[in-house]
ZAGU-880268 format. One line per field, with one value per residue (C-alpha): residue number from 1; residue in one letter; z, y, x. Coordinates in Angstrom, 3 decimals. Example, Ala and Ser with C-alpha at 12.3 -4.5 7.8 and 13.67 -1.06 7.14 Angstrom:
BEGIN
num	[1 / 2]
residu	[a / s]
up	[7.800 / 7.140]
north	[-4.500 / -1.060]
east	[12.300 / 13.670]
This chain:
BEGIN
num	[1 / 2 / 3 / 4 / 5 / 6 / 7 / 8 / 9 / 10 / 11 / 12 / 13 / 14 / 15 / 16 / 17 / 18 / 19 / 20 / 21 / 22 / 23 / 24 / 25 / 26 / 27 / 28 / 29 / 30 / 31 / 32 / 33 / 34 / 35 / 36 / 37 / 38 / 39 / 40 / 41 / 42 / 43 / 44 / 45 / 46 / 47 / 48 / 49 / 50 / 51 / 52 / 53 / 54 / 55 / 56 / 57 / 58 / 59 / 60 / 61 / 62 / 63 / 64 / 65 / 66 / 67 / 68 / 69 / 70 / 71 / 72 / 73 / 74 / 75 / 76 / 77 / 78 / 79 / 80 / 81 / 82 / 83 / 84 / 85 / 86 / 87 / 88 / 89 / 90 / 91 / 92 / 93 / 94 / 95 / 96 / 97 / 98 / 99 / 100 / 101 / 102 / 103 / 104 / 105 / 106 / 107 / 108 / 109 / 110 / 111 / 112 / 113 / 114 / 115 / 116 / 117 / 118 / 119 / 120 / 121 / 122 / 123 / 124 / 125 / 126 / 127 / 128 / 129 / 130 / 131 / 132 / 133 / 134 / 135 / 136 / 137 / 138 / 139 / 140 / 141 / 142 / 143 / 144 / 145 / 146 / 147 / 148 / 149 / 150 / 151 / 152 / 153 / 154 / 155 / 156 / 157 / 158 / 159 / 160 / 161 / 162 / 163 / 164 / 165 / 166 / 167 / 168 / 169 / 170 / 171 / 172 / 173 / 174 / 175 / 176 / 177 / 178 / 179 / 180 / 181 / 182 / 183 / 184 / 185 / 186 / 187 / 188 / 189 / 190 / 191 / 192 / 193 / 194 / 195 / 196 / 197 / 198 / 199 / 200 / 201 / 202 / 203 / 204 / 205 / 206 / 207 / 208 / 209 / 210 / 211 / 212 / 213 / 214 / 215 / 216 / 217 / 218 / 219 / 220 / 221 / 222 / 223 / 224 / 225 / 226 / 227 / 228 / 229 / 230 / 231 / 232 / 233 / 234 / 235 / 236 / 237 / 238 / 239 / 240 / 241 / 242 / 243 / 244 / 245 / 246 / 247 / 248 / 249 / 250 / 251 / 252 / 253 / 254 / 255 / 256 / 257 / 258 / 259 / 260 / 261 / 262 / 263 / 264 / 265 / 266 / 267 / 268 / 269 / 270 / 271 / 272 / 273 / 274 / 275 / 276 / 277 / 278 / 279 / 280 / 281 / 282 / 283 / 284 / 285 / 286 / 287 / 288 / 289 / 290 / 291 / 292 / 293 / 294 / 295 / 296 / 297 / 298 / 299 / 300 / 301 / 302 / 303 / 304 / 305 / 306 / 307 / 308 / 309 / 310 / 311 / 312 / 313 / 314 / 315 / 316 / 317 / 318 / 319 / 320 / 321 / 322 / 323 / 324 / 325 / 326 / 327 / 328 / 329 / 330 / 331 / 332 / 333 / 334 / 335 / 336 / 337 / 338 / 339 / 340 / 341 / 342 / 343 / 344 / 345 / 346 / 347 / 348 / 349 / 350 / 351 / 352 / 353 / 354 / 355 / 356 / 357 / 358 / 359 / 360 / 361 / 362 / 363 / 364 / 365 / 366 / 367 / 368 / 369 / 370 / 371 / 372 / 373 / 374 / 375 / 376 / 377 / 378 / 379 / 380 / 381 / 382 / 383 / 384 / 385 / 386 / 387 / 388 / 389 / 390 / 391 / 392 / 393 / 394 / 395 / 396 / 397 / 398 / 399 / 400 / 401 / 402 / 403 / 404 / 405 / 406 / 407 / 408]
residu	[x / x / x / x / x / x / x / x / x / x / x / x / x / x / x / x / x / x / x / x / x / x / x / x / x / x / x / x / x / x / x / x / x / x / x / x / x / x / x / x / x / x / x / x / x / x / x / x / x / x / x / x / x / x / x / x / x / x / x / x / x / x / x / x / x / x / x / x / x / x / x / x / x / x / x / x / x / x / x / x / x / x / x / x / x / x / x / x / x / x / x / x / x / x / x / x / x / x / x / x / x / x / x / x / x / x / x / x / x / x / x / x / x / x / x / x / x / x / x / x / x / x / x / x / x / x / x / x / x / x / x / x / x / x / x / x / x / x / x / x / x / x / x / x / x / x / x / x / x / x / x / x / x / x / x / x / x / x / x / x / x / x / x / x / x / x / x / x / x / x / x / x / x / x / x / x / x / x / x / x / x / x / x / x / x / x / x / x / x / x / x / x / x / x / x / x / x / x / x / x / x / x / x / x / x / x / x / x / x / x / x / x / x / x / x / x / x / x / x / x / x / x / x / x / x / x / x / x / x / x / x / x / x / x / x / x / x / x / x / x / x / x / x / x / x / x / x / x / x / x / x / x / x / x / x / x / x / x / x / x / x / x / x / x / x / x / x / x / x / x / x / x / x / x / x / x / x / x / x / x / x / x / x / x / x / x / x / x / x / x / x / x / x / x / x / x / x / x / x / x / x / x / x / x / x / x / x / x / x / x / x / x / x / x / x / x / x / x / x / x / x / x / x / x / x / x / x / x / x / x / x / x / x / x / x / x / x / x / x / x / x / x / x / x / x / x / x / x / x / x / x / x / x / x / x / x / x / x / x / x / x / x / x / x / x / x / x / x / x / x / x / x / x / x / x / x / x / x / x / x / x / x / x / x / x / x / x / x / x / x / x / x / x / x / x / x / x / x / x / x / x / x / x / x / x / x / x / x]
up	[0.000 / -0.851 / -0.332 / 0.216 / -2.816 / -3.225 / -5.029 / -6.337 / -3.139 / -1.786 / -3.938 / -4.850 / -8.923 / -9.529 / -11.989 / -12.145 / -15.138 / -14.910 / -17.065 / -17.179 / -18.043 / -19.342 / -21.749 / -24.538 / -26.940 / -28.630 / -31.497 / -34.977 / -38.411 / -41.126 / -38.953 / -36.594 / -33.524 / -32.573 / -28.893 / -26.661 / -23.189 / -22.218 / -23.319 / -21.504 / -18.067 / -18.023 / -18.179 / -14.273 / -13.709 / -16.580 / -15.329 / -11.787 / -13.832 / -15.382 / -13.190 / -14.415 / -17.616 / -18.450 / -20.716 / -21.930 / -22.846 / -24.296 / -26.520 / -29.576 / -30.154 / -30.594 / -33.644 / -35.944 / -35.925 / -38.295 / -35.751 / -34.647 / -35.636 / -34.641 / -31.703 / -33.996 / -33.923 / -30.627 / -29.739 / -31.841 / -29.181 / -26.341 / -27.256 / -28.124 / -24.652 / -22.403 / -24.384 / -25.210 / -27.846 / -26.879 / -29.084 / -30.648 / -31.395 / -33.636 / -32.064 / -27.807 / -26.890 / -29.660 / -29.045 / -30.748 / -27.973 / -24.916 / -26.505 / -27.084 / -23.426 / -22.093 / -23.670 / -22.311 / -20.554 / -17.529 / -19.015 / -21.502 / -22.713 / -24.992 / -26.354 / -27.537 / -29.878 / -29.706 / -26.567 / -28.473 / -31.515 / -28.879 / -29.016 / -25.749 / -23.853 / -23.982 / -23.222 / -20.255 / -17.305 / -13.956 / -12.921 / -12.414 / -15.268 / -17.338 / -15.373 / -16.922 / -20.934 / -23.169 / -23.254 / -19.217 / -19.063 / -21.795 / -20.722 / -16.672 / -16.214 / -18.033 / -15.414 / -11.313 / -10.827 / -12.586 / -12.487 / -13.658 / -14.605 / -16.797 / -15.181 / -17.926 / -18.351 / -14.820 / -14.945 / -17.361 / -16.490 / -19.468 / -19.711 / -19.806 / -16.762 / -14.094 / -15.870 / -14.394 / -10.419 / -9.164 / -10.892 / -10.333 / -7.139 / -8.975 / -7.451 / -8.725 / -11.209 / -10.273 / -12.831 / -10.735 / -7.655 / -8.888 / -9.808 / -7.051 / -4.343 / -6.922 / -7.067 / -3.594 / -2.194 / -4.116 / -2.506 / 0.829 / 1.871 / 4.084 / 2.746 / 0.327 / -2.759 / -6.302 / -9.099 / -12.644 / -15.069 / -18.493 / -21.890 / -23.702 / -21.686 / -19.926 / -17.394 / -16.937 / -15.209 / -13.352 / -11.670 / -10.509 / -9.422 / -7.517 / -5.307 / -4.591 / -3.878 / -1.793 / 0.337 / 0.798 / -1.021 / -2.756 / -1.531 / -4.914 / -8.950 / -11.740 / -14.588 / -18.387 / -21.418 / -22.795 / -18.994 / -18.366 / -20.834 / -19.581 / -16.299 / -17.485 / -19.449 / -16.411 / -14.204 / -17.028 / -19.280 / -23.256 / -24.696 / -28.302 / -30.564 / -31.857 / -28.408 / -26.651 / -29.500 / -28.441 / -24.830 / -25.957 / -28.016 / -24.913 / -22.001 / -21.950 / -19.122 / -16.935 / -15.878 / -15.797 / -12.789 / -10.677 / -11.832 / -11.192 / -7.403 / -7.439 / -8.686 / -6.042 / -3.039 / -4.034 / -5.743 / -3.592 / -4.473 / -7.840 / -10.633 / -13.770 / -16.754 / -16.926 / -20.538 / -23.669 / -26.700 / -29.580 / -33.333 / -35.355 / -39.101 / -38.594 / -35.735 / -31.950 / -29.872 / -26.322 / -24.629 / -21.456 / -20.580 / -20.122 / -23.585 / -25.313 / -27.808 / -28.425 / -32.349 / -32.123 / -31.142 / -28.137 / -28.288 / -24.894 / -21.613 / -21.654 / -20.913 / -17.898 / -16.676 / -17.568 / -15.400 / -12.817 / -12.365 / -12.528 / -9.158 / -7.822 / -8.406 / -6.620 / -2.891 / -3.157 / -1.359 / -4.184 / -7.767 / -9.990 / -13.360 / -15.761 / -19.278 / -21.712 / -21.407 / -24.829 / -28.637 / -27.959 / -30.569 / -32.589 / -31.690 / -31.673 / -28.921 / -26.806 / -24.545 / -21.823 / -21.619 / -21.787 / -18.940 / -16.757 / -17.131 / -15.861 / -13.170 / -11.919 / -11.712 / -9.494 / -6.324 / -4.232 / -4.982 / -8.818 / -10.967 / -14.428 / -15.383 / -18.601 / -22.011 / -23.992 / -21.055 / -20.707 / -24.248 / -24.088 / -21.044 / -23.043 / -26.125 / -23.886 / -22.342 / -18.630 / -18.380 / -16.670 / -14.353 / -12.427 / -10.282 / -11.773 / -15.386 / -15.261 / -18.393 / -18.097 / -19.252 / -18.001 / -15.042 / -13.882 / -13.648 / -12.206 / -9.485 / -8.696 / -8.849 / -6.094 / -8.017 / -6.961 / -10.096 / -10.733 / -11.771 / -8.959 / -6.239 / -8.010 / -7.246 / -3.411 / -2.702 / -4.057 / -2.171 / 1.094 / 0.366 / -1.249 / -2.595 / 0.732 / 2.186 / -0.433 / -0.860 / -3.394]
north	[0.000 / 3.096 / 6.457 / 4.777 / 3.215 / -0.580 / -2.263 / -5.850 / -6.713 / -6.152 / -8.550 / -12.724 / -12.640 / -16.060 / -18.223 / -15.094 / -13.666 / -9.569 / -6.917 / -4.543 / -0.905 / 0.384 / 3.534 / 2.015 / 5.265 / 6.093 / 7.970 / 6.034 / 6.409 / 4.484 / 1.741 / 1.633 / 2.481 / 4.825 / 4.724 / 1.494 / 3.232 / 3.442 / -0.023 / -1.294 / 0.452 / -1.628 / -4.971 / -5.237 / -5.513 / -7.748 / -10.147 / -10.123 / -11.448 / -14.322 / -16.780 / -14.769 / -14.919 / -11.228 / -9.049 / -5.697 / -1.908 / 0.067 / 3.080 / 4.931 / 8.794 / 10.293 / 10.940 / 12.933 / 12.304 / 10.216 / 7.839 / 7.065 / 3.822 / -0.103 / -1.566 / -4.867 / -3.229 / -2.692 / -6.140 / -7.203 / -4.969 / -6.166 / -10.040 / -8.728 / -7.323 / -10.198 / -13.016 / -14.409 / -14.108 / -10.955 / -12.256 / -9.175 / -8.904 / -6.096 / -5.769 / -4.663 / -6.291 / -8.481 / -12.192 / -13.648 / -11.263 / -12.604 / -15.950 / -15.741 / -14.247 / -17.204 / -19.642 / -18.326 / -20.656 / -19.257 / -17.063 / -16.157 / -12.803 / -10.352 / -7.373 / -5.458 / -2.823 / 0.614 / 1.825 / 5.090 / 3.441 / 3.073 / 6.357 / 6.527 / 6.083 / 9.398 / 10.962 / 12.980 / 11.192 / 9.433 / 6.104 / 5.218 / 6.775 / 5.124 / 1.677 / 1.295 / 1.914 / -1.210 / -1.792 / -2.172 / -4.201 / -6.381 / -7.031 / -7.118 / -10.633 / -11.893 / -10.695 / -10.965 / -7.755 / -4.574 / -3.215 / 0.516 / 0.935 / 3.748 / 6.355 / 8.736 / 8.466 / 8.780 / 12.150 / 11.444 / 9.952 / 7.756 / 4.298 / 2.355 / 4.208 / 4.468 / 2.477 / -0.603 / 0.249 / -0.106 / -3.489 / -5.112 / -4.970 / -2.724 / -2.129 / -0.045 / -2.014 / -1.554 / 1.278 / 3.666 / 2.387 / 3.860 / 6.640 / 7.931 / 6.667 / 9.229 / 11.657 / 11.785 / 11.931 / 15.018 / 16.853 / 14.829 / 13.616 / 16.638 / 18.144 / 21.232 / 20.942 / 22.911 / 22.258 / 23.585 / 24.652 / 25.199 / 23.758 / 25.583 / 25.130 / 27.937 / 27.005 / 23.567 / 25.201 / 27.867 / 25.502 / 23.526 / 26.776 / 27.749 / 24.423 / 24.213 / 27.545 / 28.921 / 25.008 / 26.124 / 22.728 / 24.308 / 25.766 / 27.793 / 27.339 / 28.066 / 29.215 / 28.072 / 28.222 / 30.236 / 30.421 / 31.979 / 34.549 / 35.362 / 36.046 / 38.052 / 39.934 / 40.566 / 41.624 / 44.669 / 42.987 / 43.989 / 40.237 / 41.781 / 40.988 / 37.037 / 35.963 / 37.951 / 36.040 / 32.804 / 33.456 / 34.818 / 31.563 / 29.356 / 31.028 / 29.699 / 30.811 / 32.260 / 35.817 / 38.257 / 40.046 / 37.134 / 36.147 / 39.308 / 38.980 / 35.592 / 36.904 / 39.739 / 37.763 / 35.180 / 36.885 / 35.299 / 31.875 / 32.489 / 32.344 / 33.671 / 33.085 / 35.577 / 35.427 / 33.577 / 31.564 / 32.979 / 32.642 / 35.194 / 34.764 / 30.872 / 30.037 / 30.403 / 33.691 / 34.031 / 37.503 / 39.000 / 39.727 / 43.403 / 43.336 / 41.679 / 44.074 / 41.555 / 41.313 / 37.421 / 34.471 / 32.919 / 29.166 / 28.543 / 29.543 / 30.967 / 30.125 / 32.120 / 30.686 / 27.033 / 27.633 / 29.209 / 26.785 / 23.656 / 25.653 / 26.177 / 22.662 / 20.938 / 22.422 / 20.452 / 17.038 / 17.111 / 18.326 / 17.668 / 19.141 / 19.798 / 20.922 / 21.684 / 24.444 / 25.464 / 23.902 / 20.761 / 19.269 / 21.644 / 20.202 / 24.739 / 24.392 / 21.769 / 22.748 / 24.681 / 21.290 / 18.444 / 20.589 / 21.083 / 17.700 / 16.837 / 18.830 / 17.004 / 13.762 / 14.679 / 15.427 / 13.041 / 12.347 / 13.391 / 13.217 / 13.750 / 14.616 / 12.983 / 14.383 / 16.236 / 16.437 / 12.179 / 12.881 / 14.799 / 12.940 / 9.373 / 11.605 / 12.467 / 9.229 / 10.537 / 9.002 / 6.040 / 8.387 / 9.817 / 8.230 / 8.695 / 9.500 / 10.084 / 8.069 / 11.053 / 14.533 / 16.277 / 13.645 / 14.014 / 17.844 / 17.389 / 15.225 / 18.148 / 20.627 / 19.161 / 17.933 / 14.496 / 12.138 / 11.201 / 7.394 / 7.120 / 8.757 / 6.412 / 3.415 / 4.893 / 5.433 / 1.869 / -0.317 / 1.965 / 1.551 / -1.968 / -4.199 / -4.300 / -5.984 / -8.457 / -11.795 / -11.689]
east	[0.000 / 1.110 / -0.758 / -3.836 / -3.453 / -3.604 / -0.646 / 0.254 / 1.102 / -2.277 / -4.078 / -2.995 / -3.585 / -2.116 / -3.983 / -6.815 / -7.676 / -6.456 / -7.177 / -4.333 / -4.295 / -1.100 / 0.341 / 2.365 / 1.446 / 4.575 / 5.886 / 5.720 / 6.819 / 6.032 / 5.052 / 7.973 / 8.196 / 10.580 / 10.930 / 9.942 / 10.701 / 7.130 / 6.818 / 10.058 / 8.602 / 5.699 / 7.612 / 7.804 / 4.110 / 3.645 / 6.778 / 5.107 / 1.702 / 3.303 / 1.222 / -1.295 / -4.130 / -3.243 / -5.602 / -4.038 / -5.964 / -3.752 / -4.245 / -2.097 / -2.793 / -5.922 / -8.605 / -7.427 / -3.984 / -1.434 / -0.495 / -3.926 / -3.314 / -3.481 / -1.745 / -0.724 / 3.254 / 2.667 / 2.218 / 4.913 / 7.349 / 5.395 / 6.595 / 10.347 / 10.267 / 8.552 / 10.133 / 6.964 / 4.165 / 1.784 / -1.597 / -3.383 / -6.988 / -8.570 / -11.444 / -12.264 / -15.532 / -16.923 / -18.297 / -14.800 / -12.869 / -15.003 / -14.480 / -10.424 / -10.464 / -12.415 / -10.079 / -7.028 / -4.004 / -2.303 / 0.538 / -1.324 / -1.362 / -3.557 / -3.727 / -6.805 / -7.141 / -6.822 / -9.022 / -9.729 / -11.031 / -14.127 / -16.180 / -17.177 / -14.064 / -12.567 / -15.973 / -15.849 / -17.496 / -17.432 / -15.944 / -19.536 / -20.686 / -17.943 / -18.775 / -21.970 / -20.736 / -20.729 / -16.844 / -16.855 / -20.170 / -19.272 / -15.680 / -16.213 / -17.113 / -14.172 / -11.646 / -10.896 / -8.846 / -8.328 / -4.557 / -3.600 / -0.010 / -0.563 / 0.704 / 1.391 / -2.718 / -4.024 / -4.926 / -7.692 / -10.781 / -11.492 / -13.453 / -10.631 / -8.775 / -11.614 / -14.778 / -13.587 / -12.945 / -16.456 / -17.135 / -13.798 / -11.606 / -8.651 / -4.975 / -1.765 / 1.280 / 4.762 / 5.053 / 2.446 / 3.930 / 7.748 / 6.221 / 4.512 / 7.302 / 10.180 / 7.601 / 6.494 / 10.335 / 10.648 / 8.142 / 8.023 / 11.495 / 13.802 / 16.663 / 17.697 / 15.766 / 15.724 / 13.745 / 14.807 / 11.926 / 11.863 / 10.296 / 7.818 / 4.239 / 4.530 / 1.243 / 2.831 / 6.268 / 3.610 / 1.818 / 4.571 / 6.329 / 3.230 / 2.899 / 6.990 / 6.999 / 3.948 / 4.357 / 7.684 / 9.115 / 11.454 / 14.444 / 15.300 / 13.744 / 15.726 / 13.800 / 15.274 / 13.350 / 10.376 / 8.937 / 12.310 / 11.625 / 8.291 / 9.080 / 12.738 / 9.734 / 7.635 / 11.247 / 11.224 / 13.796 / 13.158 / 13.366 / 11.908 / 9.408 / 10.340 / 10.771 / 7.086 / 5.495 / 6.755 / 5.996 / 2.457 / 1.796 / 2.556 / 1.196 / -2.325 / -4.796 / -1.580 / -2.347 / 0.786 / -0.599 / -0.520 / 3.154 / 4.394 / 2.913 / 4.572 / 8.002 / 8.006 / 7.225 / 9.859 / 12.472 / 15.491 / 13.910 / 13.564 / 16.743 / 16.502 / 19.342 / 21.854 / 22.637 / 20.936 / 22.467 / 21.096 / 21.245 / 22.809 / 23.569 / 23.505 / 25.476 / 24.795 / 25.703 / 25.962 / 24.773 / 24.174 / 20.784 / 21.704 / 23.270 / 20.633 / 18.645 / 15.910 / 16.376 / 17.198 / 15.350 / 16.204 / 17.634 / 19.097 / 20.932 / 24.207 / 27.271 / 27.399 / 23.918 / 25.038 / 28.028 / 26.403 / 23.486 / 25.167 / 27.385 / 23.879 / 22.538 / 25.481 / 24.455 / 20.541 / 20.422 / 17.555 / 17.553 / 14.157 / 14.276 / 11.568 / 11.424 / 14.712 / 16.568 / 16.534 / 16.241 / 18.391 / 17.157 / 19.278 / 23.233 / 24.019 / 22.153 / 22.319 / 24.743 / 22.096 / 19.964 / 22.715 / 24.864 / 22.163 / 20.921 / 24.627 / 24.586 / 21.221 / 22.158 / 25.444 / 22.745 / 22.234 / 18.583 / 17.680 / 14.560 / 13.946 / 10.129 / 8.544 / 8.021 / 11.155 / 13.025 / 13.189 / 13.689 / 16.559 / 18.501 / 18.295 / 19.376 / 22.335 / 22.873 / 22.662 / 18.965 / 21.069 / 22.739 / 19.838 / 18.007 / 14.273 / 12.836 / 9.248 / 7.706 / 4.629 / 4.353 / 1.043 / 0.683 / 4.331 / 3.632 / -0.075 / 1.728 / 4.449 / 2.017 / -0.045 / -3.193 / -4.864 / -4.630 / -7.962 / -7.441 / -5.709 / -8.105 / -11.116 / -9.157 / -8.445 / -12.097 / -13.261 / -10.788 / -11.691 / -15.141 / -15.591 / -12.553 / -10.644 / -13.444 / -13.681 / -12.111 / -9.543]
């Protein structure tokens, strides 16, 4: 148990039939997949389940998109990884499903299609709402136990996330459990902490910088990135024209007067770049702050700023970093995200959120030298800014209420 929240080790699921949750979306092109981390994180749980008749949801983008696509290359992956075959079926809840489901050996394990081919699953409703929709009715009587291990999706409250905890006693995988016991030392555990924000989603570094900083979590935040440049903007610093577009494009619902409150009250908290790497007739620049005259986009941190954060970042017991420092995907300008990602994984307890930053420290190969990567983007920052995950509360409240009781 952890956080309330039932685990593996709460429930016995050998020779029971378990319908597992996980987030195996991934970037694809031309029908290869081009990064199997997500997949690779889930391998734990599925290991653990090897006494087990295991049943996997799993979706791949969203309408609209290119890769809104199959999960038949998925599976293919899935058996690479687990050293065994991973059957696929096209279909989510037809008669020939329920049948192949029925028929299943212990070890056994499947793989459905695409959750979001299903209409109603990413319709916005309740667990019980969700619990009464024909995937969950049709599929509940085929299983014992529900287990989420998609972390990365637990802030949404889809069919296939939360329809199933009121009809089917439902604990946490091994993926969710890592996740929240990283997560939950960063804002929990004593000791010096600083967290290093940057990336383009300007809200997403806000609200993270609201809950470390008014909770008093966070000892210091450095700022890198666009949400660097908004708040040098709101500290009076001319940034020009290029650069207040890109801020204005990613700033969402944030409101400058409350930022500017924010930056005042914790202005000795807060650390801002001294100097910026920009580009200037094709190759990268580096200029003070004061010197800047605004007519170049920004692309990074400076040297000065690299040096002096990576000093900073070696006094924190614990150093959580979130968001690139600049355009690393550009080798010009690398340098702010691949140093400071260096200078993380020297503390003594370091964690790397999801999304480009994971991207960026397996780019670098220091993904291996820190002691957490997040596999989640919007749930890893939900987490850190305080929010309640709401997969994860619906599974809470129903073991509380019904499935610890039960006989399982």
């Amino acid at each position: 148990m952890i956080e309330d929240l039932p685990t593996l080790d709460d429930i016995d699921c050998r020779d029971k039939s378990v319908l597992v949750r996980i987030d195996i979306n991934a970037p694809i092109i031309n029908s290869t997949i081009l990064d199997k981390t997500r997949f690779e994180s889930h391998i734990p749980t599925l290991k653990e389940l090897d006494d087990s008749k295991v049943v996997l949801l799993a979706h791949q983008s969203r309408p609209g998109k290119k890769d809104f696509t199959p999960l038949k290359i998925h599976a293919e992956v899935l058996s690479d990884l687990l050293g065994k075959e991973v059957t696929y079926l096209d279909e989510i809840f037809s008669s020939r499903v329920i049948k192949r489901i029925r028929d299943m050996k212990k070890g056994d394990v499947i793989l459905l299609e695409n959750v979001r081919f299903y209409s109603e699953e990413q319709l916005k409703r309740s667990a019980e709402e969700h619990s009464s929709c024909h995937m969950v009715q049709r599929l509940k009587d085929c299983f014992d136990v529900f287990v989420n291990d998609a972390f990365s999706a637990c802030h949404r409250s889809h069919a296939s996330l939360v329809g199933f905890v009121p009809v089917l006693p439902s604990v946490v995988g091994r993926l969710v459990e890592k996740e929240i016991k990283a997560l939950n030392r960063v804002l929990k555990a004593s000791g010096k902490k600083i967290f290093i924000l940057g990336g383009a989603k300007i809200e997403d570094s806000v609200k993270v910088l609201k809950n470390v900083l008014i909770n008093g979590i966070a000892d210091k935040v450095a700022l890198t990135g666009v949400v660097a440049n908004y708040f040098l903007m709101l500290s009076g610093k001319e940034i020009g024209e290029v650069n207040r577009r890109v801020v204005e494009e990613n700033k969402g619902d944030i409101r400058d007067d409350e930022m500017i409150e924010i930056l005042k009250k914790f202005r000795d908290k807060i650390i801002l770049p001294m100097d910026v790497g920009i580009e200037k007739e094709g190759v990268r620049k580096d200029v003070s702050i004061e010197e800047f005259d605004g007519k170049h986009r920004i692309m990074d941190i400076g040297i000065e700023t690299i040096s002096m954060l990576s000093d900073e970042i070696s006094k924190y017991d614990i150093a959580v970093i979130n968001g690139p420092a600049g355009v690393f995907e550009d080798e010009r300008f690398t340098l702010g995200t691949s140093e400071i990602l260096r200078a993380v994984s020297k503390a003594g307890y370091s964690v790397v959120g999801g999304g480009h930053i994971a991207t960026a420290a397996r780019m670098f190969g220091l993904d291996k030298d820190v002691d957490h990567v997040s596999v989640a983007g919007g749930a890893c920052v939900r987490f850190l800014s305080g929010e309640k995950l709401v997969a994860l509360e619906v599974i809470k409240k129903y073991w509380k209420e019904k499935w610890s009781r039960s006989n399982i």
